[in-house]
C-alpha positions as CSV (number, residue, x, y, z in Angstrom):
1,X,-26.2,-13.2,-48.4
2,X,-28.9,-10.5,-48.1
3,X,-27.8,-7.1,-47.7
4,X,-29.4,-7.1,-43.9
5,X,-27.8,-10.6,-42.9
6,X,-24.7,-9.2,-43.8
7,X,-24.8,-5.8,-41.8
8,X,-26.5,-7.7,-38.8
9,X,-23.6,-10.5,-38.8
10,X,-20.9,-7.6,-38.8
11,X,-22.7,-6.2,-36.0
12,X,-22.3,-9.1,-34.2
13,X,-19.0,-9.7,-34.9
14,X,-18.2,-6.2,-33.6
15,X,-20.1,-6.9,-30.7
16,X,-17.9,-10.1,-29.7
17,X,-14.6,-8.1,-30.0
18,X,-16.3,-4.9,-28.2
19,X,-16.8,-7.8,-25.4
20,X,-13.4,-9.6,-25.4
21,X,-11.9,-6.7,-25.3
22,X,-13.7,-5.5,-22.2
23,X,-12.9,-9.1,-20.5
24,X,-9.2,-8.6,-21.8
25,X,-8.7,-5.5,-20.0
26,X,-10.8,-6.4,-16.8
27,X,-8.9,-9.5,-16.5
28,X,-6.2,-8.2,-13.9
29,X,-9.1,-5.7,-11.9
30,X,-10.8,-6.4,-9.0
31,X,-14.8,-6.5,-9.0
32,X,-16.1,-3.5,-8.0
33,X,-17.9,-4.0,-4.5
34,X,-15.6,-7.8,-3.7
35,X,-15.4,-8.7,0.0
36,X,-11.6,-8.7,0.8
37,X,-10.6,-12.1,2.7
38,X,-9.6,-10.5,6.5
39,X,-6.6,-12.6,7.8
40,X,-7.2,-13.6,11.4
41,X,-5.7,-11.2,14.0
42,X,-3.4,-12.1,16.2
43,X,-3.5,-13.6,19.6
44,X,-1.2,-14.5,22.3
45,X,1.1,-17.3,21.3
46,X,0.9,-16.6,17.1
47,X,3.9,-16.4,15.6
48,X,5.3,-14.0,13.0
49,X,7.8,-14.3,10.3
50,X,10.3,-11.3,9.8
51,X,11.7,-11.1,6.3
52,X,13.6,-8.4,3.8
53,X,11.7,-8.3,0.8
54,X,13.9,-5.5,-0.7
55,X,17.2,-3.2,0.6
56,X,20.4,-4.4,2.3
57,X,20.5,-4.6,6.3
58,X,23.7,-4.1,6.8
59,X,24.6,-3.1,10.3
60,X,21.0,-3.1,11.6
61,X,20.8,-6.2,13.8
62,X,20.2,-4.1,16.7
63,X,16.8,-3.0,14.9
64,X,15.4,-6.6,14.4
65,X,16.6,-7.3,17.8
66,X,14.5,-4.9,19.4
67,X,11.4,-5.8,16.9
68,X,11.7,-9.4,18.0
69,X,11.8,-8.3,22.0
70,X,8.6,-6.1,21.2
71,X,7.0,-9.1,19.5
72,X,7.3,-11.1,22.8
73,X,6.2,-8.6,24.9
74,X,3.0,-9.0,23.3
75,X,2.8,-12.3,23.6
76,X,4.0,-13.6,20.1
77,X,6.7,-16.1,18.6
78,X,8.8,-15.1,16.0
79,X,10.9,-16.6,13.1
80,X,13.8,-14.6,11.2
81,X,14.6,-15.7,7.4
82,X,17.2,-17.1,6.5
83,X,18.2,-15.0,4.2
84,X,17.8,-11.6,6.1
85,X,21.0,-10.0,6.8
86,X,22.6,-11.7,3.7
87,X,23.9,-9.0,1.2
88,X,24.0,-8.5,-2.4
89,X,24.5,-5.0,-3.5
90,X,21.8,-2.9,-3.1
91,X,19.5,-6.0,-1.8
92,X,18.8,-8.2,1.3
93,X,20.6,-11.5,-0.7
94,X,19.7,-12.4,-3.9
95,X,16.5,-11.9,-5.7
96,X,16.1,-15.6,-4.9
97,X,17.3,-15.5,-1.2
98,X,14.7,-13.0,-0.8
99,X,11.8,-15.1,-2.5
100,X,12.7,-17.9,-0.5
101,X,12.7,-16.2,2.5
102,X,8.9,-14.7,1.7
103,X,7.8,-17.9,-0.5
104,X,8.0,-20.0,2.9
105,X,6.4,-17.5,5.1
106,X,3.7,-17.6,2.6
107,X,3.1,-21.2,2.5
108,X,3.7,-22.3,6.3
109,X,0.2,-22.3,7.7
110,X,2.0,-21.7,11.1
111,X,3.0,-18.3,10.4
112,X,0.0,-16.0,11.0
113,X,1.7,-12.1,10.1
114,X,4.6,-11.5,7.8
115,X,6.8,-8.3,9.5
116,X,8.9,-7.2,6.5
117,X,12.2,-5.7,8.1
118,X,12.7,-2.4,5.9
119,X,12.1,-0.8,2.6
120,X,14.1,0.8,0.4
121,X,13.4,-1.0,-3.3
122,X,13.9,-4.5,-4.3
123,X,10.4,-5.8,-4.0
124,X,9.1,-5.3,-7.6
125,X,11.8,-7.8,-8.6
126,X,10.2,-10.6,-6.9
127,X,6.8,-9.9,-7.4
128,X,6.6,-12.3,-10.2
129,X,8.6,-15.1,-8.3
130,X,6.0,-15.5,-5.4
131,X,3.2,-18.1,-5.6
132,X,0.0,-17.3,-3.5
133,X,-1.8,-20.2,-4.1
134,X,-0.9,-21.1,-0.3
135,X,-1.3,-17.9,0.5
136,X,-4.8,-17.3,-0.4
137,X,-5.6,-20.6,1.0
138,X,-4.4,-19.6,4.7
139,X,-4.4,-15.6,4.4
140,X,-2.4,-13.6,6.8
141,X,-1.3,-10.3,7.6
142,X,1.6,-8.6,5.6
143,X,3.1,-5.6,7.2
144,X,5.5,-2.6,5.9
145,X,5.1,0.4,4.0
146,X,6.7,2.3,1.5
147,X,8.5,-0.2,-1.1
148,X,6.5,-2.6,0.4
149,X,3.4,-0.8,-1.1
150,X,4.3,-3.2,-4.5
151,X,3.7,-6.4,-2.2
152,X,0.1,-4.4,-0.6
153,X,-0.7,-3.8,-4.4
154,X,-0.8,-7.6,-5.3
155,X,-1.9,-8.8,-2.1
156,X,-5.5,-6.8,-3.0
157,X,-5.4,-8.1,-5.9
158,X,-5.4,-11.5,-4.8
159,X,-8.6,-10.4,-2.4
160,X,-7.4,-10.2,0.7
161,X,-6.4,-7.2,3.3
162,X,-3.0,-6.0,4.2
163,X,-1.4,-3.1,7.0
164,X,0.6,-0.3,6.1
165,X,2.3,0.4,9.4
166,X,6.0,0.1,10.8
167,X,8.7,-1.9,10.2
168,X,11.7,-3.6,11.9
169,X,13.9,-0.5,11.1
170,X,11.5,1.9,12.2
171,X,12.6,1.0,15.9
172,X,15.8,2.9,15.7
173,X,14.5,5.6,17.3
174,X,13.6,6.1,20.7
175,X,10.3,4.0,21.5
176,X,9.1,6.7,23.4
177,X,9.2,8.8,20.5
178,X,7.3,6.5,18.4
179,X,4.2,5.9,20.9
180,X,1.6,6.0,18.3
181,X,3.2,4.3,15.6
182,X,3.9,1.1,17.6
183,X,0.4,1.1,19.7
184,X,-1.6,1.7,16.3
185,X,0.1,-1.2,14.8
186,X,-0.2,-3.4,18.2
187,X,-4.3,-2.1,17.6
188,X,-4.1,-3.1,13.7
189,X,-2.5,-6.7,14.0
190,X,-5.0,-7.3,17.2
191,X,-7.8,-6.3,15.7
192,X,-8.5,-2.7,17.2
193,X,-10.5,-0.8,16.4
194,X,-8.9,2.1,13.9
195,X,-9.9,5.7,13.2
196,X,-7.9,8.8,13.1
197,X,-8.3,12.6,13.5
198,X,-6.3,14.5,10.9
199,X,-5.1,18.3,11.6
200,X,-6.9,20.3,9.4
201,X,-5.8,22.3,6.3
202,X,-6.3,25.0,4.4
203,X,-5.7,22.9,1.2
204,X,-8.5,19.9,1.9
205,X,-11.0,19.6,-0.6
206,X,-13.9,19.1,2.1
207,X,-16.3,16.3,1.4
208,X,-17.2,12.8,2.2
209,X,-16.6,9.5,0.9
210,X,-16.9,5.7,1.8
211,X,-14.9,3.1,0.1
212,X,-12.2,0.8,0.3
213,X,-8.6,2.2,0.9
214,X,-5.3,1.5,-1.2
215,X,-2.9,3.3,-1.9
216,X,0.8,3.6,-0.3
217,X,3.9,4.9,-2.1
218,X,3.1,7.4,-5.0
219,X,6.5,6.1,-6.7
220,X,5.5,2.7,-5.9
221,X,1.7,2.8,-7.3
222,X,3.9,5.1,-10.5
223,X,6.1,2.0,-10.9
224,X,2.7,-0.5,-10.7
225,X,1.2,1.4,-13.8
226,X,0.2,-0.3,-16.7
227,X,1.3,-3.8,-15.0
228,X,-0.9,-6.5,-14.0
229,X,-0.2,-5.4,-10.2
230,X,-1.8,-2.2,-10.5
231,X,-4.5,-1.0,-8.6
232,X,-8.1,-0.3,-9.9
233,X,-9.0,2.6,-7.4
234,X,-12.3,2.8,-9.0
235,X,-14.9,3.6,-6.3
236,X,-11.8,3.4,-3.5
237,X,-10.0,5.9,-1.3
238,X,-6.6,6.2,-2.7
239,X,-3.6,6.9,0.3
240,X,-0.4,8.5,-1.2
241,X,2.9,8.8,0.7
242,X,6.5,10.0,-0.6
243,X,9.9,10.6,0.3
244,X,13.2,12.1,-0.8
245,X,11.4,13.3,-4.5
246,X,11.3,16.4,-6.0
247,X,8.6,18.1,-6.6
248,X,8.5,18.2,-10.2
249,X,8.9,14.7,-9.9
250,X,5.7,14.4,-7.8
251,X,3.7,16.2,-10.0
252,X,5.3,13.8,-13.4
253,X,3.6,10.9,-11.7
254,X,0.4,12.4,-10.9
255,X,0.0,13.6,-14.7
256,X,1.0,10.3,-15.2
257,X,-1.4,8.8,-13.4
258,X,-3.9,10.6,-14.1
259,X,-3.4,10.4,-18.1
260,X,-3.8,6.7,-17.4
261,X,-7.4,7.3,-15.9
262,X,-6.3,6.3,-12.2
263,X,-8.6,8.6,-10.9
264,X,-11.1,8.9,-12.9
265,X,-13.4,6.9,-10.5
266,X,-11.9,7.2,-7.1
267,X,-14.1,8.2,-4.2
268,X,-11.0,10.4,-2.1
269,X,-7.7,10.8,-1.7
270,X,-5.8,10.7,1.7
271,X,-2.3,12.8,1.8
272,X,0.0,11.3,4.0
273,X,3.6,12.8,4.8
274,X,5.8,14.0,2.0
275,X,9.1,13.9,3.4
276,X,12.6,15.5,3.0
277,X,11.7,16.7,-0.6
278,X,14.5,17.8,-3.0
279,X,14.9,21.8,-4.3
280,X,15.3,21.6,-7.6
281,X,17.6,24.5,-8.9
282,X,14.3,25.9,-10.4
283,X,12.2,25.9,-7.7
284,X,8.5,24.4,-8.3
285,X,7.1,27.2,-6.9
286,X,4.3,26.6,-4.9
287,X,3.7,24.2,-2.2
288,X,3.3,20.3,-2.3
289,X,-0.2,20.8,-1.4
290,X,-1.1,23.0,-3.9
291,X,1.0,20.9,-6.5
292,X,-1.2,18.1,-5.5
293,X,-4.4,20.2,-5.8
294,X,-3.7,21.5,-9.2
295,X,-3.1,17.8,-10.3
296,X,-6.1,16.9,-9.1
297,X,-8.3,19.8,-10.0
298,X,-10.2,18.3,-12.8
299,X,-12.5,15.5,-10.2
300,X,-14.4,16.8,-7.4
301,X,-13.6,13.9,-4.9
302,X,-12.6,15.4,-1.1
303,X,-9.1,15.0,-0.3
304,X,-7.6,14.9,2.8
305,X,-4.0,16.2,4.0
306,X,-1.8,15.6,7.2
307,X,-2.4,12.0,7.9
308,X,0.5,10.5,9.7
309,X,1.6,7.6,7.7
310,X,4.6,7.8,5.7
311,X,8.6,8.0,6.4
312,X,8.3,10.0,9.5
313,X,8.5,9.0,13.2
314,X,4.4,9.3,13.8
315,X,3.7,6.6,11.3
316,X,-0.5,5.3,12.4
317,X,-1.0,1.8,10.9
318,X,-4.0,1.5,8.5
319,X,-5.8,-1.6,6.9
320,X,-5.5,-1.5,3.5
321,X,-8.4,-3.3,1.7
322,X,-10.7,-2.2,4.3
323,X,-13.4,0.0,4.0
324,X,-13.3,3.4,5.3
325,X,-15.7,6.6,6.3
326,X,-13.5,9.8,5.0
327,X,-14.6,12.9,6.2
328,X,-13.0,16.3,5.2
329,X,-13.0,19.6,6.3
330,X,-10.6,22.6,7.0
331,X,-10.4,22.5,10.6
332,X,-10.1,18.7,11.1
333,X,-10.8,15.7,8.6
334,X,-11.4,12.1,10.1
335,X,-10.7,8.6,8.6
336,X,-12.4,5.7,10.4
337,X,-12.0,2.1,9.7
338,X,-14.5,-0.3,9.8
339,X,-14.4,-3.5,12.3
């Protein structure tokens, strides 16, 4: 073989791998610029599965008592799982009682939302249990937030939309000090229009930016990383919520992230609440703002603080999947959701 055959048949040969590889690690990311599949919102007379994807609800029956009356104040039916207040451990039932539980909300073309009950953690163990060929064949709304962000994570990857909003447990509270929470899901699930003013900030990054939102729980999208249910934010607007962390711990999963060249694309980022933090007996030093500034120093994407979504009582529902107009400033940033 001549000289030249040989150097342009290694070429190609190069070339092949160079594209298998690109296929092999594309496999599991969405196409830039896909249509998400919207669920049908609901109407009078739906009905709506509630299930407990992940922690124990011991002594909470009053809470899923009051979820089911608002659900028929607005009209809809309701079905409880099975397997809801069963108990083992730390979880809702089993791993199994809980996949069950979900697995036939999925499938039954009669159910048109999923409600998940609470948070806490569990869901990642099931992840892999679920089929969503059903799913995807009769889409519908799934609703939670916080651990539920590992359940939002593959239901965009499957190509259809999903609502971060309240939960059953959220209605331990007085109603009248939730107002916005439960009117901005009732808007979300009835297909509402959705678009918020934020409180300004002295920390926004002002900008603007249009893309599709995702995001949730920071540990949650941590705990997603290098997995096949991880998020390509690539030309997205990433949301990030946390709880009960310290702040060292917030900024480990940012360098994290970031090492892993999560943001190295991403359009924005949204701040939601970052509640009841930890003090460290070396204190972090600076606020969580700035801690989330100085992470993200190195991209020049606008980022937004203040929007109320997260593990407080003012909790605004947003679609996830959808596409959004971001808009930040000092005095007052706005995120509005298209119809």
């Amino acid at each position: 073989m001549s000289k030249y055959l040989l150097t342009l048949s290694l070429y190609c040969v190069l070339f092949f791998l160079g594209i298998k590889t690109v296929l092999a690690q594309n496999s599991n990311s969405e196409i830039d610029g896909m249509t998400l599949r919207k669920p049908s919102y609901l109407k009078a007379g739906d009905t709506v599965a509630i299930v407990a994807p992940s922690g124990v609800l011991k002594n909470r029956t009053q809470e899923i008592e009051q979820a089911t009356k608002l659900l028929k104040s607005w009209g809809l039916n309701f079905v409880v799982g099975k397997h809801v207040f069963n108990q083992a451990n730390h979880f809702a039932g089993t791993d199994n009682d809980r996949c069950e539980d979900l697995q036939k909300a999925l499938d039954d073309p009669k159910i048109k939302a999923i409600w998940c009950a609470r948070g806490g953690y569990g869901t990642v163990r099931i992840l892999d249990k679920l089929n969503w060929t059903k799913f995807k064949q009769n889409p519908k709304w799934i609703i939670g937030y916080s651990d539920i962000t590992a359940l939002h994570n593959q239901i965009h990857i499957e190509g259809v939309e999903s609502i971060h909003a309240m939960m059953c447990t959220s209605l331990q509270d007085d109603l009248s000090e939730i107002e916005e929470t439960i009117s901005t899901f009732k808007d979300a699930v009835f297909g509402k229009s959705l678009s918020y003013d934020l409180r300004g900030s002295k920390y926004n990054k002002t900008g603007a930016a249009t893309g599709k939102l995702v995001g949730g729980n920071l540990t949650m999208l941590h705990t997603m990383l290098g997995s096949k249910t991880s998020i390509d934010v690539s030309g997205k607007i990433l949301f990030i919520e946390e709880i009960g962390e310290y702040k060292y711990h917030i900024d480990r999963m940012l360098q994290s992230l970031k090492r892993a060249g999560y943001f190295d694309n991403c359009k924005g980022v949204i701040v939601g609440d970052m509640t009841k933090l930890r003090k460290n007996t070396t204190l972090w030093g600076t606020s969580v703002e700035k801690l989330i500034l100085d992470a993200l120093a190195d991209y020049d994407f606008p980022i937004a603080f203040n929007m109320p979504a997260g593990h407080e009582k003012d909790n605004r529902a947003m679609i996830l999947g959808r596409t959004v107009d971001l808009t930040v400033g000092i005095e007052q940033s706005s995120v509005v959701f298209e119809n």
